[in-house]
Each structure stands twice: as structure tokens, then as C-alpha cells.
C-alpha positions as CSV (number, residue, x, y, z in Angstrom):
1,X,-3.4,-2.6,-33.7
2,X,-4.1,-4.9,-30.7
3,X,-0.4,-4.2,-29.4
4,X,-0.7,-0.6,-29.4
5,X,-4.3,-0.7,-27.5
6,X,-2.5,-2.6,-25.2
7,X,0.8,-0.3,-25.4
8,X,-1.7,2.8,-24.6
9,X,-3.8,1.1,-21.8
10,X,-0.2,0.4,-19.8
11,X,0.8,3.9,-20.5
12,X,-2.4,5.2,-19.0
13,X,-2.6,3.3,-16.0
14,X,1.6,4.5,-15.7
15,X,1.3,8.0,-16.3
16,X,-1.5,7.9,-13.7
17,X,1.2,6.5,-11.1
18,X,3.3,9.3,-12.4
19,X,0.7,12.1,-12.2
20,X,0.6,11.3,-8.5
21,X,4.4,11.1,-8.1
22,X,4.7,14.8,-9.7
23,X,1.3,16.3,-7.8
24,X,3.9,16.8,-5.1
25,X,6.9,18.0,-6.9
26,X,4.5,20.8,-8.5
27,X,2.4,22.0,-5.3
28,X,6.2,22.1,-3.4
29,X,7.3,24.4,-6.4
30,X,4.0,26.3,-6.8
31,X,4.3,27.3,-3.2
32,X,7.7,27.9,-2.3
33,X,9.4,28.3,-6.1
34,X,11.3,25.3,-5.0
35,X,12.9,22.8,-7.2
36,X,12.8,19.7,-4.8
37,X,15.2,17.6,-6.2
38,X,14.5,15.4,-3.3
39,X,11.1,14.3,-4.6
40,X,12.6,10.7,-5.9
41,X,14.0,10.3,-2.4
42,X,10.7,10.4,-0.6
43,X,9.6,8.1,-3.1
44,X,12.2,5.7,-2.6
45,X,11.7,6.2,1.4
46,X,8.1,5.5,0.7
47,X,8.6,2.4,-0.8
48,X,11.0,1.1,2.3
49,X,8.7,2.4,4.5
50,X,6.1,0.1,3.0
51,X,8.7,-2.6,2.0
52,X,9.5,-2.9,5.9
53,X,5.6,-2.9,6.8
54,X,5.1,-5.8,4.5
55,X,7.8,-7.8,5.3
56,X,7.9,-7.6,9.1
57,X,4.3,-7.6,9.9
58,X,2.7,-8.5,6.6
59,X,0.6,-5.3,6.5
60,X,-0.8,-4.9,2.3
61,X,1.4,-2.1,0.5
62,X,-2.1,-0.5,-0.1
63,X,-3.1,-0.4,3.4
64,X,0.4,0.8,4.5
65,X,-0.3,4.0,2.8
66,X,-2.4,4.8,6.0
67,X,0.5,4.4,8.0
68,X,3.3,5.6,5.5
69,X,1.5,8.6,4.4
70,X,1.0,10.9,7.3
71,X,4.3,10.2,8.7
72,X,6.0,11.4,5.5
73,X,3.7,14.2,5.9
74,X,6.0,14.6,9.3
75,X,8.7,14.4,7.6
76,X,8.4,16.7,5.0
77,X,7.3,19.2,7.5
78,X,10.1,19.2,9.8
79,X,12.9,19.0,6.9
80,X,11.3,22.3,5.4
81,X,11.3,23.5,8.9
82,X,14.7,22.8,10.0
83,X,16.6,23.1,6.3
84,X,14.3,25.5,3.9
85,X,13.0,27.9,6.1
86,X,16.3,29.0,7.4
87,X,17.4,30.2,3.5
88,X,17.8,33.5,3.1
89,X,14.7,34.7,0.6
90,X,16.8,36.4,-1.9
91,X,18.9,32.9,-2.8
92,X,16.0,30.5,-2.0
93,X,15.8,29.7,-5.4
94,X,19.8,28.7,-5.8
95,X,20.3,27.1,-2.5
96,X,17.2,24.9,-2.0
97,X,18.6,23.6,-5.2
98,X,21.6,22.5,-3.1
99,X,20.0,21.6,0.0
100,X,16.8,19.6,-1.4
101,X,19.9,17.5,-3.2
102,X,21.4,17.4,0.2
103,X,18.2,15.9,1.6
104,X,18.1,13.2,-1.0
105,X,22.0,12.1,-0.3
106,X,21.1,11.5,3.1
107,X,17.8,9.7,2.2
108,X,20.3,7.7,0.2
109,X,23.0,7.3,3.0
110,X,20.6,6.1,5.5
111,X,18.4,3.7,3.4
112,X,22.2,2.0,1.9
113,X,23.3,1.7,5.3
114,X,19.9,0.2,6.9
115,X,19.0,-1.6,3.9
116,X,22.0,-2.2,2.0
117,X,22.1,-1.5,-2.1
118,X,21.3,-4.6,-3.4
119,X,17.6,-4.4,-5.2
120,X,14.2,-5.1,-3.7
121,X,10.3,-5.7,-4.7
122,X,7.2,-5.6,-2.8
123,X,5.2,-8.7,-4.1
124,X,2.3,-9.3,-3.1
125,X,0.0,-12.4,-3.6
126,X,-1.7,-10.5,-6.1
127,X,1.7,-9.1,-7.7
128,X,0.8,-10.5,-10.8
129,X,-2.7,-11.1,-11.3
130,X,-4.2,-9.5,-14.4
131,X,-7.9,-9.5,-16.1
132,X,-9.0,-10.5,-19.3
133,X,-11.0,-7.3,-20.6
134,X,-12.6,-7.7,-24.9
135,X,-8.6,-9.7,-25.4
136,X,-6.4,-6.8,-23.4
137,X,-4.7,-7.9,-20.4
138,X,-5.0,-5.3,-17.3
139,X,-2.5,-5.6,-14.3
140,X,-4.6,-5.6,-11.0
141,X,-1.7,-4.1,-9.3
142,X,-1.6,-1.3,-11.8
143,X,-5.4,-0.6,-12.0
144,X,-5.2,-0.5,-8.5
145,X,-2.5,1.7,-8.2
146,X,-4.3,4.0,-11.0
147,X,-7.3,4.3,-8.5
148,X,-4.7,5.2,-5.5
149,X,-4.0,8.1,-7.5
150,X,-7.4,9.3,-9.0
151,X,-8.2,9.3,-5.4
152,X,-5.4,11.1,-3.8
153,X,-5.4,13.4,-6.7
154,X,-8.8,14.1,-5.8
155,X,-8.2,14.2,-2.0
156,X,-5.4,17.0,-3.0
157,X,-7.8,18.8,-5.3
158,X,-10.5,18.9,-2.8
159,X,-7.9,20.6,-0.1
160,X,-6.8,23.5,-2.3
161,X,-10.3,24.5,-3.5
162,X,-12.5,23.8,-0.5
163,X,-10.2,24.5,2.8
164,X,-9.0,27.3,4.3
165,X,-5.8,26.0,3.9
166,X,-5.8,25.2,0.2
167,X,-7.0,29.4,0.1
168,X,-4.0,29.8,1.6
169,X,-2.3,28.2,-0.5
170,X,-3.6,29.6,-3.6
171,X,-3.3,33.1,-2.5
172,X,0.7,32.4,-1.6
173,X,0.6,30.7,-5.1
174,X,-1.1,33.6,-6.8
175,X,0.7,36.5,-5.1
176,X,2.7,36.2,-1.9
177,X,3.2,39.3,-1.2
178,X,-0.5,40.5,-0.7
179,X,-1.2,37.0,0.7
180,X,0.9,37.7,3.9
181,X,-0.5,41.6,4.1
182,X,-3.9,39.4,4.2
183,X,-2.6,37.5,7.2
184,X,-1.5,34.2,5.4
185,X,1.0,32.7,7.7
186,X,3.6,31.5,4.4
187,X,6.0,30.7,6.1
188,X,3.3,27.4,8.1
189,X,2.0,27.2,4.0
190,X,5.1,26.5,2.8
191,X,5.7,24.0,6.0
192,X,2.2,22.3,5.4
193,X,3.0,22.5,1.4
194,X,6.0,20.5,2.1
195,X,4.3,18.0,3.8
196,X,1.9,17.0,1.4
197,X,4.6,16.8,-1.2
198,X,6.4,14.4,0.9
199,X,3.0,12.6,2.0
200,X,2.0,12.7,-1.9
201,X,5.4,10.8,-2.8
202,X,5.0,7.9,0.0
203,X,1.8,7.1,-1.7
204,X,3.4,6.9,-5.2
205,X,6.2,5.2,-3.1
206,X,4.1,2.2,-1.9
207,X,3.1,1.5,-5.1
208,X,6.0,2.2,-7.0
209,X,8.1,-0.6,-5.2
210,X,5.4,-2.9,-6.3
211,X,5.8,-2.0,-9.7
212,X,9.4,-1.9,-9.9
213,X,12.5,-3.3,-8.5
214,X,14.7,-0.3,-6.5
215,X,17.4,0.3,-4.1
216,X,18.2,3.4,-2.6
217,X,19.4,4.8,-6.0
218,X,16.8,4.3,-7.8
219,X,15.6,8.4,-7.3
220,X,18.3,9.3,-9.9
221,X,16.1,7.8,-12.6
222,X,12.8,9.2,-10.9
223,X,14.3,12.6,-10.3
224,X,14.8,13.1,-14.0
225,X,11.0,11.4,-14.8
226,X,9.5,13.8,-12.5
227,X,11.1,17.7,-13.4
228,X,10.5,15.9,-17.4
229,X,6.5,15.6,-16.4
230,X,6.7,18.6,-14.1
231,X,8.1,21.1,-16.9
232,X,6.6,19.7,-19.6
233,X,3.0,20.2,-17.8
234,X,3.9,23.7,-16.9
235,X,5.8,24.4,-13.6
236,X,3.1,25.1,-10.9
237,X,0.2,24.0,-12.5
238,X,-0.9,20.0,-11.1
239,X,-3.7,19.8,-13.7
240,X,-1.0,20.4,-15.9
241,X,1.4,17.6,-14.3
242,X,-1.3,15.4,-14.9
243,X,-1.7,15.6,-18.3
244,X,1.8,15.2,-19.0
245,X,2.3,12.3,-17.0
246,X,-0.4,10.6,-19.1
247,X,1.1,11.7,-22.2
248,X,4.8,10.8,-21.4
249,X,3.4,7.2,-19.9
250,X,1.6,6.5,-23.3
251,X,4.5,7.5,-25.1
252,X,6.9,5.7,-23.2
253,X,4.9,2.7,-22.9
254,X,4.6,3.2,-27.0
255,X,8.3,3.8,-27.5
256,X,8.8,0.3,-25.6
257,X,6.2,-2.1,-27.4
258,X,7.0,-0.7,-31.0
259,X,10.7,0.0,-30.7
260,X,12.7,-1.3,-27.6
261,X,12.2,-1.0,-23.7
262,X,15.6,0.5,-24.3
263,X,14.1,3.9,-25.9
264,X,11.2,3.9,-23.9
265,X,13.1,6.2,-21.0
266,X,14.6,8.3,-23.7
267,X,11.3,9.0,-25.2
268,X,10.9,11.5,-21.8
269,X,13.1,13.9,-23.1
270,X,12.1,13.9,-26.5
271,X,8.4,14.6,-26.0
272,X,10.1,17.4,-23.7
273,X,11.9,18.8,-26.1
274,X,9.8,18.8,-28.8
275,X,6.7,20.5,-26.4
276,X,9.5,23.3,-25.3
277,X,10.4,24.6,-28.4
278,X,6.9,24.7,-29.6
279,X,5.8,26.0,-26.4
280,X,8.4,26.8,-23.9
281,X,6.3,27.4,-20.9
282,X,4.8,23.5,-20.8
283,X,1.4,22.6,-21.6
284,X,-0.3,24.6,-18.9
285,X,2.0,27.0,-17.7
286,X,0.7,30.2,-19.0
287,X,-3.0,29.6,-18.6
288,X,-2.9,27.8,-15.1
289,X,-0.1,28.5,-13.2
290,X,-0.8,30.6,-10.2
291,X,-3.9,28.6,-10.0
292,X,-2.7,24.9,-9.1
């Protein structure tokens, strides 16, 4: 019993690392209707970004986020600028396929070339201190990194439901059509939308490359974590995403300290398929999405 207490308190404070991973994956596609396979990229970037920070001017990975954060938000902006908003509507759907994937190869080019492909970790003093709580053993780096994402989570949250942005962006979620007769701008949404998907990934980045070893090909395996959590939550919906982050981290994190760490990544697609042909829409998709 203790070792599946244990199991289920490192898939929380996981899937809580995930759920802010896929926050930006599912307001990019709730917006735009864009699978952005280049979500595990800007992660990856994220964590260079910080790596760099931490080993040329010893700036804490947490702290970097300040730094890391709005100029991913750049980023994201003037790649949806320059490379989504040129598709033709009618094919958006096909072709940002293509051209998010295209993103992510040249994430990958520049970050082999500048960094070269041999793995790297962010370690911290603190990398591996842990506390003691009634006989469980609690990471500080991933309690911490849970908090980072309650509170960006919550920072997202609080933009869609009390800006005039976040209107914007529900009413382009909800119906785009009438949005735009309403004078929404989507075209800046899906720019600003974009952003904060990239700006919710170097978050996730920083303290992803804390948690885990990477290179610049490490979004292949985050790619396929992400689109699992995102469809398994319900394709749009973030309070969805959230949930199914924490159940596919628990599960995981299960699969590993009962079975083998071997399973544990296989366990994703399992849960996924057993949710989808019980309910093919994802958790949330039919009662939330449209609403974020």
C-alpha cells in the first residue's frame, strides 16, 4: 500500500507538469482548430532557453521563467504571424498540420546545431532534495514545479474569464463567425492565442529539463504525451486537459512502480484507448468544449 501512495503522489505532482504542458496545445487548438505538433518543440526550446540562463549566468530555472516566458510569447506570435496566418482558411486544418511539424524540424535543426545532440539536465543545488511527509518522500523540485503550474494555470484561467481578451477568445472559440461580425479582430486572437501557447510551453519547458534529461529530440516523446492528454481530455476544453494529465500521470507513475518503468509510457495509449471507445469525444469534449 505504501508504494502505491507513493506511486500516486508522483503521478499527481507529474500530471500537474503535464496539465500545464497541454494548457497550451488545447487553447492553440480551441482557437485556431490547429493541431500544433510543434508544442514539444517550444518545450524543448524552453528548457535551452533556461538551460543557457543557468549555465552562463547562474540565473534559478524558476526565476528564468520570467525571462523565458514572455519571449516565447514573442515567438509564438510572430511564427503564427509569419507561417499560420498566411494558410488559406479552407485547408488550415491539413496544412498547419504540415507547417506546425515544419516549425518543430527547425526548432530541432537549430537547437542540434547550437547545442549539439548529446543529452543535458538543469540541476540545481536543490535538484534532489526531497521532504519526509507521515513516511512518503516528496521531490522539492516537483512540488515546486506542481505550484508553477497551479499558478500559471490559474494566471491562464484568470485571462479567458476576466479580460477583454480572454472574451475574445471565447467568443472566437464558441462561434467565429458571429465573433468577427461582433468586431473580434481573429485573426490578432489567434496571433495572441499562439503566444500563450508557446509562453505556456517555456514554463513547462524550464521545469521539464530539471526533471528530465533531453536533447533536441526529445519533443518526439512529448509530442505524443501531449495530443494523448489533449484528446483524451476533450480537444478544446483545458479543464478537460487537466484532468487527464492527472489521470495519465497517476497511471503512468502506477504502471512504472507496479510493473516496469518500461510500460509506464505505454500506459498513455492505453488509458486513451480505452476512454475513446467508451467515449470517443474525451472526457470533456461534449460538455466543455467551446467554453475553454
Amino acid at each position: 500500500m505504501h508504494e502505491i501512495v507513493q506511486a500516486i503522489i508522483l503521478g499527481i505532482l507529474t500530471g500537474g507538469v503535464y496539465a500545464l504542458m497541454a494548457s497550451g496545445q488545447t487553447l492553440i487548438f480551441g482557437i485556431m482548430k490547429v493541431v500544433n505538433l510543434a508544442q514539444g518543440a517550444f518545450v524543448v526550446l524552453g528548457a535551452y532557453l533556461t538551460y543557457t540562463l543557468f549555465v552562463d549566468t547562474g540565473i534559478d530555472p524558476f526565476l528564468s521563467i520570467l525571462i523565458t516566458t514572455p519571449l516565447m510569447f514573442v515567438v509564438g506570435v510572430a511564427l503564427q504571424w509569419a507561417l499560420l496566418r498566411p494558410l488559406h482558411s479552407d485547408d488550415v486544418a491539413q496544412l498547419s498540420l504540415l507547417v506546425t511539424f515544419a516549425i518543430a524540424l527547425g526548432i530541432e535543426g537549430v537547437l542540434s546545431f547550437t547545442y549539439s545532440t548529446s543529452l543535458v539536465n538543469i540541476q540545481p543545488a536543490y535538484a534532489n532534495f526531497s521532504w519526509t511527509v507521515f513516511g512518503y518522500q516528496i521531490n522539492m523540485v516537483r512540488f515546486f514545479a506542481f505550484v508553477l503550474s497551479l499558478v500559471v494555470l490559474g494566471a491562464l484561467y484568470l485571462i479567458l474569464q476576466k479580460t477583454k481578451f480572454g472574451r475574445a477568445v471565447r467568443a472566437t472559440v464558441q462561434n467565429p463567425m458571429s465573433a468577427q461580425l461582433l468586431g473580434v479582430d481573429s485573426q490578432r486572437v489567434s496571433a495572441f492565442g499562439f503566444g500563450l501557447g508557446a509562453a505556456t510551453a517555456a514554463a513547462a519547458g524550464s521545469v521539464f529539463g530539471m526533471l528530465n534529461a533531453f536533447n533536441p529530440g526529445s519533443h518526439y516523446d512529448l509530442i505524443s504525451r501531449l495530443l494523448t492528454v489533449v484528446v483524451l481530455g476533450g480537444l478544446g476544453s483545458i479543464g478537460g486537459s487537466v484532468v487527464a494529465a492527472l489521470v495519465m500521470g497517476v497511471a503512468a507513475s502506477l504502471v512504472s512502480a507496479l510493473a516496469s518503468p518500461i510500460w509506464s509510457d505505454f500506459s498513455f495509449f492505453v488509458v486513451l484507448l480505452l476512454v475513446l471507445l467508451l467515449r470517443p469525444q474525451g472526457l470533456f469534449g461534449a460538455r466543455t468544449r467551446g467554453a475553454l
